[in-house]
BADODREN-990406 format. One line per field, with one value per residue (C-alpha): x, y, z; chain; residue in one letter. Coordinates in Angstrom, 2 decimals, decimal comma, m for minus. Layout:
BEGIN
east	c(X / ...)
north	c(Y / ...)
up	c(Z / ...)
mol	c(A / ...)
type	c(a / ...)
This chain:
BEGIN
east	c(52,16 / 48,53 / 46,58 / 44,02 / 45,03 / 45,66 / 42,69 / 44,90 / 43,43 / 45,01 / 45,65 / 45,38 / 46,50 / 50,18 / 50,93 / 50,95 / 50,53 / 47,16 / 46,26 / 46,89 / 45,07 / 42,08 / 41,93 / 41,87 / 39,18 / 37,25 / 37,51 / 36,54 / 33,69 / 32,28 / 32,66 / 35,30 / 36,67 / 35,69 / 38,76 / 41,82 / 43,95 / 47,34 / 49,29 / 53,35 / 55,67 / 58,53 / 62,14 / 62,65 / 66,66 / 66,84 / 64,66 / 64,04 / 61,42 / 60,69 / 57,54 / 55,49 / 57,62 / 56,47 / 59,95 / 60,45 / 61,36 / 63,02 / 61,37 / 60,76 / 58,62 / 59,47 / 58,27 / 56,45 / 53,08 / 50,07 / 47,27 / 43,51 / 40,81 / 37,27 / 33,51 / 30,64 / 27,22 / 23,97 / 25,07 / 25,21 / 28,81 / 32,35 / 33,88 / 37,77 / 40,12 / 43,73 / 45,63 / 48,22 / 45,74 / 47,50 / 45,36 / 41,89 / 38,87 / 36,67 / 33,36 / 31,72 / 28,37 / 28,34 / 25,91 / 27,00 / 29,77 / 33,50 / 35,21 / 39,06 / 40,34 / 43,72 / 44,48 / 44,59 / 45,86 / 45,13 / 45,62 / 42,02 / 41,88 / 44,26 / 42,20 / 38,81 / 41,20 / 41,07 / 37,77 / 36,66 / 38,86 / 36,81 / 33,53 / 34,07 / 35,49 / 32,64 / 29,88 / 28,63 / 25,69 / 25,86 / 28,91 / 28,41 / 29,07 / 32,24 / 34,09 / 37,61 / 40,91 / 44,00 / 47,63 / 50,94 / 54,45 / 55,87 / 57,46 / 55,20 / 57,02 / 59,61 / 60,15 / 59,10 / 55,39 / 53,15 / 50,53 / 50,11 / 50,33 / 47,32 / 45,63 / 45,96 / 44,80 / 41,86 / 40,99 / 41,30 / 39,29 / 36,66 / 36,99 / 36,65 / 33,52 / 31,19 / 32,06 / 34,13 / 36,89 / 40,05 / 43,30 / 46,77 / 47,19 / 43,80 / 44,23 / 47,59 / 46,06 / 43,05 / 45,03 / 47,80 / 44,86 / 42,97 / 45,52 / 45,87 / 42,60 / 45,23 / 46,71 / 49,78 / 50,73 / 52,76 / 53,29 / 52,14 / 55,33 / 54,24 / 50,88 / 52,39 / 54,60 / 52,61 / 50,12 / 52,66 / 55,70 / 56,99 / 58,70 / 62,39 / 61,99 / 63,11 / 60,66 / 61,38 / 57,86 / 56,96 / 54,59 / 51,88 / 51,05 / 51,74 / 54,28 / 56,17 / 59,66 / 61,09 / 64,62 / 67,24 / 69,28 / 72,90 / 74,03 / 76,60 / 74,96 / 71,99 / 69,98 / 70,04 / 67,42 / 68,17 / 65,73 / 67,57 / 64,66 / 63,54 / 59,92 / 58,91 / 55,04 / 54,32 / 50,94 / 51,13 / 54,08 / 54,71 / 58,59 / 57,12 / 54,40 / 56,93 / 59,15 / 56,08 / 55,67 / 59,05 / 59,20 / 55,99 / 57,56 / 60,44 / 58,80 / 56,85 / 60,13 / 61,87 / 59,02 / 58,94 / 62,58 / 62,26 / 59,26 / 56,81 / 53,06 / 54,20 / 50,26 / 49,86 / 52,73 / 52,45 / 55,59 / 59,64 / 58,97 / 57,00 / 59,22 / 62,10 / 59,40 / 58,19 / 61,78 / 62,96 / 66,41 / 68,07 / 68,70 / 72,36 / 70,72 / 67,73 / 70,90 / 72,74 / 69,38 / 69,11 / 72,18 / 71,46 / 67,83 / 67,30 / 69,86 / 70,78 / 69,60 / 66,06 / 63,26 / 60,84 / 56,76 / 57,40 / 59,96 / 58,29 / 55,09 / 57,00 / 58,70 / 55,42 / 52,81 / 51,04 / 48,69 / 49,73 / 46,26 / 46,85 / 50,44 / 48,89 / 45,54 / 47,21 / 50,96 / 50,66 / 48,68 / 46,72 / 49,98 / 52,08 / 50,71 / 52,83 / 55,89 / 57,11 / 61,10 / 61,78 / 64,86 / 64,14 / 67,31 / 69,08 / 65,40 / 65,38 / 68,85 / 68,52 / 65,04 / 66,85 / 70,00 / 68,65 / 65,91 / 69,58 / 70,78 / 67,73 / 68,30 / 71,80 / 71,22 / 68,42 / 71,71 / 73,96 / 71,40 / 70,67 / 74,38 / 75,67 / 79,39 / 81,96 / 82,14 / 77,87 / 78,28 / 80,77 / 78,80 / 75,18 / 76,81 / 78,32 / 75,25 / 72,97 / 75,70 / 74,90 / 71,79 / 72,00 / 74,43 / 72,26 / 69,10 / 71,23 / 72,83 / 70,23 / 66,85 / 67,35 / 65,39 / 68,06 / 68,30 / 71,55 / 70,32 / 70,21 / 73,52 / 75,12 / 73,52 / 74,78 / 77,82 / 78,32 / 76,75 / 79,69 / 82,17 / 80,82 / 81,27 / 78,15 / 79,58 / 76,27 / 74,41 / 71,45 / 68,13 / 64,52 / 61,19 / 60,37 / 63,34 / 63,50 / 63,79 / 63,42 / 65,10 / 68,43 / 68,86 / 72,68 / 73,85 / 76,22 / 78,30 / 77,31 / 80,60 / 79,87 / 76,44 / 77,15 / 79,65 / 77,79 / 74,91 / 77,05 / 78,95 / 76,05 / 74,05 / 77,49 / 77,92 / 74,32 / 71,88 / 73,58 / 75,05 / 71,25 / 68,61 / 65,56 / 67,28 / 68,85 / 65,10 / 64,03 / 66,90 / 64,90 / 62,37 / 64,91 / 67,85 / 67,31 / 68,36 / 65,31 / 64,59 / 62,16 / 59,14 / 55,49 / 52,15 / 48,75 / 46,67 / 43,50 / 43,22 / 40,42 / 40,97 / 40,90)
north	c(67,41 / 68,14 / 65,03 / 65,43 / 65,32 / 69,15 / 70,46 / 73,78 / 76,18 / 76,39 / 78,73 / 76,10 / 78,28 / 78,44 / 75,07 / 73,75 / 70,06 / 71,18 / 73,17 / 70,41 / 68,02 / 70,16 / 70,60 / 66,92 / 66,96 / 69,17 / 67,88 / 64,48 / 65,13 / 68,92 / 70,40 / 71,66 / 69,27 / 69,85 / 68,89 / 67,59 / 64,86 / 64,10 / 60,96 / 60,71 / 58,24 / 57,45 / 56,06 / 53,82 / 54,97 / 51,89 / 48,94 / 46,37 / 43,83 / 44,22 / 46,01 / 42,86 / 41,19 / 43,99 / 46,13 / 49,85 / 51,31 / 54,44 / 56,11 / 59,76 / 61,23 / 61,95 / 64,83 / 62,51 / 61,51 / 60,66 / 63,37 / 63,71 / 65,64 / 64,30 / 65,70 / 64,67 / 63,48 / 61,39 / 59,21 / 55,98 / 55,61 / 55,74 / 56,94 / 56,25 / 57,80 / 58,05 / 61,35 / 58,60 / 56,60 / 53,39 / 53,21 / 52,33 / 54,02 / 52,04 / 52,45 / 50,21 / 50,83 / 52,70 / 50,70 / 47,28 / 45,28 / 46,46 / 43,79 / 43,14 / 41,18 / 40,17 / 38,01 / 41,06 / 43,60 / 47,17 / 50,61 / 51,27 / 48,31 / 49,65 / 52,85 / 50,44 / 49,28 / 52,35 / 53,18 / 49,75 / 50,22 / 53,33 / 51,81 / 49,09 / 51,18 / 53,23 / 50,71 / 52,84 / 51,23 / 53,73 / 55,82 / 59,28 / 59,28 / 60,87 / 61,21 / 60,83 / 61,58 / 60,34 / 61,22 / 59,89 / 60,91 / 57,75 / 55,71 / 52,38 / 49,15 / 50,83 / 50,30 / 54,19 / 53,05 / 54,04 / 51,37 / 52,60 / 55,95 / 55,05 / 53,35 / 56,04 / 58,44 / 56,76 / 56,52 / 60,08 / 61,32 / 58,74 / 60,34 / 63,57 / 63,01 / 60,82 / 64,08 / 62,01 / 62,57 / 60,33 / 60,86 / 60,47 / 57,20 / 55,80 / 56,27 / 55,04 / 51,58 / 51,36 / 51,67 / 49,41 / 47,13 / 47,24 / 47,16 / 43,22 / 42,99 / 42,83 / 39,69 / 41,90 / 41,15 / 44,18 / 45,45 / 49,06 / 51,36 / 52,70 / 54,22 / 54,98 / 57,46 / 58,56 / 60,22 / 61,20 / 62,66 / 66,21 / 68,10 / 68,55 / 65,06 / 61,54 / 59,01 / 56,31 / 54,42 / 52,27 / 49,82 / 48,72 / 51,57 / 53,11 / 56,54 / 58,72 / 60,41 / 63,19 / 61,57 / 64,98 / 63,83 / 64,52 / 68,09 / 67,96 / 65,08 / 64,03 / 60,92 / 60,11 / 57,89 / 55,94 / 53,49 / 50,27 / 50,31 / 46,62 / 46,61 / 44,79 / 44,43 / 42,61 / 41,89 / 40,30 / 37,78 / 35,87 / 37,04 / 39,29 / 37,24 / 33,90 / 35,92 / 36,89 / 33,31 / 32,33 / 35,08 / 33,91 / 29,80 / 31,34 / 33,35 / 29,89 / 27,75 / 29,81 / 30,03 / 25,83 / 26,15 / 28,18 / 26,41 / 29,42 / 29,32 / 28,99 / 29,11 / 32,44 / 34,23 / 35,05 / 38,01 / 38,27 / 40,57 / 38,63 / 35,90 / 38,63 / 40,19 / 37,43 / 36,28 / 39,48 / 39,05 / 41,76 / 41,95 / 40,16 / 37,69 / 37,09 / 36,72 / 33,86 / 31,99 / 31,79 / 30,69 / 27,77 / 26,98 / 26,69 / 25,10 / 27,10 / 24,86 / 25,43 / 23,49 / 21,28 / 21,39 / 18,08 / 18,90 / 22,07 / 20,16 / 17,59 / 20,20 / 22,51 / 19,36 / 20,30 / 18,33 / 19,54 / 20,87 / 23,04 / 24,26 / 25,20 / 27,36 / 28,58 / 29,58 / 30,21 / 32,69 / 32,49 / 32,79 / 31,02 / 27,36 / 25,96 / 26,19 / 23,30 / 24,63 / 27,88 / 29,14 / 30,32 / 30,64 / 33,56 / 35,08 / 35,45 / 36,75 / 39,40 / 41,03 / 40,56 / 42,18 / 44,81 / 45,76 / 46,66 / 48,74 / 50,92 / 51,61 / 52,37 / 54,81 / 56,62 / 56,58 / 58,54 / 60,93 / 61,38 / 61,83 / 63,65 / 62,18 / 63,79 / 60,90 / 60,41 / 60,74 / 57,82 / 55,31 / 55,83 / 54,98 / 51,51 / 50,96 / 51,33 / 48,81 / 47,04 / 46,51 / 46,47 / 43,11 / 41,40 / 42,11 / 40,49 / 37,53 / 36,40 / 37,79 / 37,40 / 40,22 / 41,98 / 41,31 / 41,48 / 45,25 / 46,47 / 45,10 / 46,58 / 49,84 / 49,60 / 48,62 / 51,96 / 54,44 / 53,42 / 53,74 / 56,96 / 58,74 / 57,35 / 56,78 / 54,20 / 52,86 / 49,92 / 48,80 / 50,34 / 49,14 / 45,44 / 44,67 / 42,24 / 45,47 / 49,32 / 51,47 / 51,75 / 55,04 / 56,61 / 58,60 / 61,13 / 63,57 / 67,55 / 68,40 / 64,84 / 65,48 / 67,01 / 63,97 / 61,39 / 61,91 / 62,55 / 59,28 / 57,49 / 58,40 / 57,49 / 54,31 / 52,86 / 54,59 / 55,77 / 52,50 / 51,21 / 53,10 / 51,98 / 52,83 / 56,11 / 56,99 / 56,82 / 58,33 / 61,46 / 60,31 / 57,51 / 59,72 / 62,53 / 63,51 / 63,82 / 65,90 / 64,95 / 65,77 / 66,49 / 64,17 / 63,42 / 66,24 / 67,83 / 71,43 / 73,20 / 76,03 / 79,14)
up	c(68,58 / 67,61 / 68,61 / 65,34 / 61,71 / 60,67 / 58,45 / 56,53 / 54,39 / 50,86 / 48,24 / 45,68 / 42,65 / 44,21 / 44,94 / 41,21 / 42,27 / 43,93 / 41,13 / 38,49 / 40,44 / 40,73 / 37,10 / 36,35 / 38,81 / 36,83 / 33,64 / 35,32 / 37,15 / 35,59 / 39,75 / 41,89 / 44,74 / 48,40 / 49,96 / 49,19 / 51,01 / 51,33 / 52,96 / 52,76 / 51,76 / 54,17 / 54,20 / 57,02 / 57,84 / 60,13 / 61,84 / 58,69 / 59,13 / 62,86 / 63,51 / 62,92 / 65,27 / 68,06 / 67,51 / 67,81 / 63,93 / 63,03 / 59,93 / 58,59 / 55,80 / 52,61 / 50,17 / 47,70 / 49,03 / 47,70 / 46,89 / 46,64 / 45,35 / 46,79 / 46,32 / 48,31 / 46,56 / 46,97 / 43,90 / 46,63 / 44,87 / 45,66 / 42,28 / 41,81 / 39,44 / 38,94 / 37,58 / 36,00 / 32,83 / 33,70 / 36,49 / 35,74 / 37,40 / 39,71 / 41,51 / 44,57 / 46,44 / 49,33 / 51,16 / 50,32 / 51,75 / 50,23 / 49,35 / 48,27 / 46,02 / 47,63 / 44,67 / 42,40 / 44,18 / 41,87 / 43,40 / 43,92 / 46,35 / 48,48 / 48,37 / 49,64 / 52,35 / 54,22 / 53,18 / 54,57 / 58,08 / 58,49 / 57,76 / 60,05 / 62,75 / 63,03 / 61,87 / 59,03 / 57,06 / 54,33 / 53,88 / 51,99 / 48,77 / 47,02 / 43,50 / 44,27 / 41,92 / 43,38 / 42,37 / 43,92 / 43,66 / 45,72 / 43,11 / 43,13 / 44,53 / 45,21 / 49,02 / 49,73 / 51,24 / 47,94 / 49,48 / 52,72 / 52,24 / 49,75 / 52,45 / 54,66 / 52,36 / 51,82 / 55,71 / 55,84 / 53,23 / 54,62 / 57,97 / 56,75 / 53,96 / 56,33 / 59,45 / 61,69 / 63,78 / 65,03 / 66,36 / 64,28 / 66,44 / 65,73 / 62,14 / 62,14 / 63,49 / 61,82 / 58,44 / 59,36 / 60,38 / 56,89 / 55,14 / 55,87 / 53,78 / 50,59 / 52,03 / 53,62 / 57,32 / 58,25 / 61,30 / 61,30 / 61,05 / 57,46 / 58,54 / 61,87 / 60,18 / 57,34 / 60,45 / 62,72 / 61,23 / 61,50 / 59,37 / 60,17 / 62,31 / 61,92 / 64,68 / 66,73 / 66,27 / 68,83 / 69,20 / 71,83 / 72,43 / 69,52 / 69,84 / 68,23 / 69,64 / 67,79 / 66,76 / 66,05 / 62,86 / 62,90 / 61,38 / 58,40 / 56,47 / 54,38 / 53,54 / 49,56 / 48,14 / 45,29 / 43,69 / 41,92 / 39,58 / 40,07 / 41,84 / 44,43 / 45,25 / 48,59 / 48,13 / 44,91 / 45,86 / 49,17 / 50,12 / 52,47 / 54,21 / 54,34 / 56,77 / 58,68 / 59,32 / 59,48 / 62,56 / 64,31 / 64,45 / 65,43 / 68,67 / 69,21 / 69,22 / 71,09 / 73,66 / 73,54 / 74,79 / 78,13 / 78,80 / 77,73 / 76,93 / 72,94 / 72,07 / 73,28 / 71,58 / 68,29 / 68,01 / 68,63 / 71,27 / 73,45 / 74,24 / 75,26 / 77,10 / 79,11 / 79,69 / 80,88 / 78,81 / 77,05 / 73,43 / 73,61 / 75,76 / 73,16 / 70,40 / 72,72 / 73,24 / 69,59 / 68,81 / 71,62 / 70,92 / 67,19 / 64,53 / 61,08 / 58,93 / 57,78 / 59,69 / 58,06 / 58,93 / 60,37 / 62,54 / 63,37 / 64,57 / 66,49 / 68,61 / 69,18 / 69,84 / 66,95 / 63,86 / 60,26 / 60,16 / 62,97 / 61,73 / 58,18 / 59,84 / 62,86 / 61,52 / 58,04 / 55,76 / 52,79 / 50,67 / 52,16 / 52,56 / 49,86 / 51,99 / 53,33 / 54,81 / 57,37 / 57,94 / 61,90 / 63,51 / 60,35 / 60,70 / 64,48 / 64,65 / 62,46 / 64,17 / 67,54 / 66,17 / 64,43 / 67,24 / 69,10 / 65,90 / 66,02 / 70,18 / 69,03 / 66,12 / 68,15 / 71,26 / 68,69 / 67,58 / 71,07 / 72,70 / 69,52 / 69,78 / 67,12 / 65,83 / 65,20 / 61,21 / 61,06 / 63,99 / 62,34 / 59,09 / 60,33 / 62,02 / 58,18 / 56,90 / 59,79 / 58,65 / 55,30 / 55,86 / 57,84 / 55,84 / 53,21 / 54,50 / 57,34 / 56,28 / 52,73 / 51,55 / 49,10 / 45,50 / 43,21 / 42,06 / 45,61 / 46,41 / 43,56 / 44,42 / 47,82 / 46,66 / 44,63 / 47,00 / 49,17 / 47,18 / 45,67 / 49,46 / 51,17 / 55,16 / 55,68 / 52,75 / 53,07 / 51,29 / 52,64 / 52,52 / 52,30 / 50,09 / 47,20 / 45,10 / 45,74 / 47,02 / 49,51 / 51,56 / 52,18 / 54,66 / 52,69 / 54,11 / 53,32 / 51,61 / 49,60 / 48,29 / 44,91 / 43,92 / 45,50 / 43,22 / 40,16 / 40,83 / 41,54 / 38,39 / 36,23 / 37,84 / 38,06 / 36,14 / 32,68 / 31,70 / 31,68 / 29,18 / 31,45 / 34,39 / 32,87 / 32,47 / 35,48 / 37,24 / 37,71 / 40,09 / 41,21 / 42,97 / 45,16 / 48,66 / 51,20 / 54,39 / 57,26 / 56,24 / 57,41 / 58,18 / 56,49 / 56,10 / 55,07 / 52,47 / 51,75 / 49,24 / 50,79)
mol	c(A / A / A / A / A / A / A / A / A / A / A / A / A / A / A / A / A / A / A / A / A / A / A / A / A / A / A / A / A / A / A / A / A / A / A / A / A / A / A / A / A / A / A / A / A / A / A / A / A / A / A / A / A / A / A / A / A / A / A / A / A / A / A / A / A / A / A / A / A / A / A / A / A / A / A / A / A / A / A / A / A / A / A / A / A / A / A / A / A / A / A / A / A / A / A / A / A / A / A / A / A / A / A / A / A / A / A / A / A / A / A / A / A / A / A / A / A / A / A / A / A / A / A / A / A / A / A / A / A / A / A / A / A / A / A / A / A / A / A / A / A / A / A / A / A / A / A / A / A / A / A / A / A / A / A / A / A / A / A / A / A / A / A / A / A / A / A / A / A / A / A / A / A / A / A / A / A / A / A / A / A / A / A / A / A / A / A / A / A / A / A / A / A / A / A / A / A / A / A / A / A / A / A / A / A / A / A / A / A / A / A / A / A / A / A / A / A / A / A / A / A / A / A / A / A / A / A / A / A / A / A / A / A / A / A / A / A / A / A / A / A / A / A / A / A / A / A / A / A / A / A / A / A / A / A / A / A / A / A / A / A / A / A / A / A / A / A / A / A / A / A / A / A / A / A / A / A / A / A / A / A / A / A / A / A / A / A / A / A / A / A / A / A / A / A / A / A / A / A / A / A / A / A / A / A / A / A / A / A / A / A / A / A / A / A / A / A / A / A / A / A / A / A / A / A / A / A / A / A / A / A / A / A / A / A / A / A / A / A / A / A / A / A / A / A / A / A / A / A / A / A / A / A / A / A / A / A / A / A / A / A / A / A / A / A / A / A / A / A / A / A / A / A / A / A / A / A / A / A / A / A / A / A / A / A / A / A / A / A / A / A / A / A / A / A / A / A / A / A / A / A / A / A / A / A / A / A / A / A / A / A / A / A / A / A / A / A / A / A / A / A / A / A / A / A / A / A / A / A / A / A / A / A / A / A / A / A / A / A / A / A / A / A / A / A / A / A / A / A / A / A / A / A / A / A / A / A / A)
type	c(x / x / x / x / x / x / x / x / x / x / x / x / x / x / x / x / x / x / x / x / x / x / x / x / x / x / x / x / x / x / x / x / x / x / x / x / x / x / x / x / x / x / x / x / x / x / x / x / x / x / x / x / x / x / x / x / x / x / x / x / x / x / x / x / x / x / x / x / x / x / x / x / x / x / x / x / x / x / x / x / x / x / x / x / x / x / x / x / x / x / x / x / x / x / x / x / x / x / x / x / x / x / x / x / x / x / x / x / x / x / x / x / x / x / x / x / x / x / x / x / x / x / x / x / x / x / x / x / x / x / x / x / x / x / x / x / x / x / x / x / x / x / x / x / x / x / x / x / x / x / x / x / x / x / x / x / x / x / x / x / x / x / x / x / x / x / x / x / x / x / x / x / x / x / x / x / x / x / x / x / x / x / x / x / x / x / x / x / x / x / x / x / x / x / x / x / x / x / x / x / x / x / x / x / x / x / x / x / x / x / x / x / x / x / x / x / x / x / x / x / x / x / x / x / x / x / x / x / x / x / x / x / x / x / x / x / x / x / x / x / x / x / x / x / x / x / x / x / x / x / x / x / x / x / x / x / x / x / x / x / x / x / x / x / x / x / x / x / x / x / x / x / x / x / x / x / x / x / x / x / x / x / x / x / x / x / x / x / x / x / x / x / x / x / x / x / x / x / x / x / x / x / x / x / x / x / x / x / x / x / x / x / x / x / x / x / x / x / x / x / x / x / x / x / x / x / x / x / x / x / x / x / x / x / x / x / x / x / x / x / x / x / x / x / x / x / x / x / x / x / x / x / x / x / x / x / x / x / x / x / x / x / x / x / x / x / x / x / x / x / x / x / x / x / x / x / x / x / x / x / x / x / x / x / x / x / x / x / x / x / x / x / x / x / x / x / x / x / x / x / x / x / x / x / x / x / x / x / x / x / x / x / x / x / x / x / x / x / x / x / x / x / x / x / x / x / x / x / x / x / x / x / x / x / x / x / x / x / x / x / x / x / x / x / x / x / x / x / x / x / x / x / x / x / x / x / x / x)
């Protein structure tokens, strides 16, 4: 795999996506783009909610992505505009600090977060200034990575207009790190994948360092994406940063009872690490170590030595200091269990048993159960969606993205395909006029597809 983001030369009148864009572009701004940008979405097949806590993921592209057309000028500006009017335009000094208003999180601040990463990574006083139209395909909030494949868009059109150069692995961390400036703790696996997918290629993403392995997905079935229609932003609520905390007590409790430096460790991994246990064994020191019913700060503080003071600055993030009860033990369990779900999966792809179809499906509903009944990150939509791609011939069916909303992802026999979809669409999306309108861009089935990368029209 190329170590540098590819930089491809484009006929721009046959790809009519390209072609449209342009146009906007020219109406917009009277001139022709300079290059064009493009960042994928990606549907994470299995690995929920573990990156953060240092765990290896298993993702792959998808086709929709987001797009854009940039121009380089001495305005001193950063000009943002959207293809979609919804989207207002926006414009910010190039000189002056970028800041992010994580309290109101619009598209274009996404954008400044990988603008900003790459400003800050290479200490530029005054980056160059562009006019930028962005379009995305990636449903937004929909659990399919529209935010970071923004983000990473960004970075690389930043890259690319202020004539710098960085790896697919730099990038990848330098967006997953900006992209906290929105108030989001992930974990990285979004930009990760978004830089180093290949067509025809699931990944097993793992973490410190950061790689990729190519991960062969089974012949004779497909993975069908299916959006339950109900969105889910992370940045604008705190679902998705109270399990961050929720995981990073949990690592310090657990710590606190093998007698392990608990101020040091901040992720999941770390504790297993430092214990040199296996998975199972991490599972059985949960069940010993930390009781299901959810922990109060009190208690929490108490068991860790710590003031109140210190629990809210050092454990909890900006939105999350109005929580007073953690539920550690259901969190911990399901991180441990499903870090040993992804090992498995990436096993039967692998060993290719005639059986692989069948054991990668129980291993999604796994998943899907467990992101459910111990992380709590479903919603009723998403289990009813579930529900029905299973009984419409799905072998392994489960949410994917953040949850709360989105999107599930099926594993669907070949022969099953055709039905699937039609049983699907009958079942969930007719009965429901605002879902039967969306169905469109809300069903489809999706192949491995490629990384961010730079056109220039030929």
């Amino acid at each position: 795999m190329a170590a540098d983001p590819p930089k491809l030369k484009t006929v721009i009148a046959a790809n009519e996506r390209l072609q449209n864009l342009k146009n906007t572009f020219e109406t917009k701004y009277g001139e022709p783009p300079l290059f064009y940008a493009c960042a994928p979405g990606r549907v994470n097949l299995i690995g929920e909610h573990i990156d953060y806590c240092g765990y290896s993921v298993l993702p792959m592209a998808i086709e929709p992505s987001i797009l854009a057309a940039v121009s380089l000028n001495n305005s001193g500006k950063i000009t943002l505009a959207n293809a979609n009017p919804l989207y207002t335009d926006f414009t910010v000094s190039c000189s002056e600090d970028i800041a992010i208003d994580r309290d109101n999180p619009k598209w274009y601040y996404y954008f400044l977060c990988g603008v900003k990463g790459i400003k800050e990574n290479f200490g530029i006083a005054n980056l160059a200034g562009m006019s930028c139209v962005v379009e995305g395909t990636i449903p937004p909030s929909s659990g399919l990575s529209s935010s970071s494949a923004l983000v990473c868009c960004a970075g690389l059109v930043t890259m690319e207009a202020n004539q710098k150069s960085l790896s697919k692995v730099a990038l990848a961390e330098i967006c997953a790190k900006s992209e906290r400036y929105i108030g989001t703790e992930g974990g990285g696996m979004d930009q990760s994948i978004s830089f180093l997918a290949e067509r025809g290629t699931a990944k097993l993403i793992e973490f410190q360092p950061l790689r990729a392995t190519d991960v062969k997905l089974p012949d004779g079935a497909v993975f069908v994406i299916s959006n339950c229609c109900v969105e889910m932003n992370k940045a604008a609520s705190a679902h998705f940063n109270i399990r961050v905390v929720e995981c990073r007590i949990a690592t310090k409790m657990l710590a606190q009872a093998r007698g392990l430096d608990s101020g040091r460790m901040l992720k999941l991994v770390q504790v297993q690490t430092e214990l040199k246990a296996s998975l199972q064994e991490m599972l059985a020191l949960v069940d010993e170590a930390l009781h299901p019913e959810p922990y109060s700060r009190e208690e929490i503080c108490k068991a860790l030595g710590i003031t109140p003071e210190q629990f809210s600055t050092e454990l909890l993030s900006a939105n999350t200091q109005q929580e007073t009860h953690f539920k550690l033990h259901q969190r911990a369990r399901h991180v441990y269990g499903e870090a040993a779900r992804v090992l498995q999966f990436k096993s039967v792809c692998d060993s290719e048993p005639a059986e692989s179809i069948q054991r990668l499906g129980d291993l999604m509903n796994q998943s899907h159960a467990s992101c459910r009944d111990l992380y709590e990150c479903s919603c009723p939509e998403l289990d009813q969606l579930v529900d029905i791609c299973l009984k419409s011939g799905s072998v392994g069916s489960r949410l994917t993205g953040a949850g709360w909303g989105g999107c599930a992802v099926s594993m669907v026999p070949d022969e099953k395909v055709e039905s699937f979809l039609q049983a699907v669409s009958k079942a969930y999306y007719r009965p429901d006029p605002r879902r039967a309108e969306m169905e469109k861009q809300s069903l489809f089935v999706s192949k491995p597809g490629g990384g961010a990368a730079i056109f220039i029209e030929e």
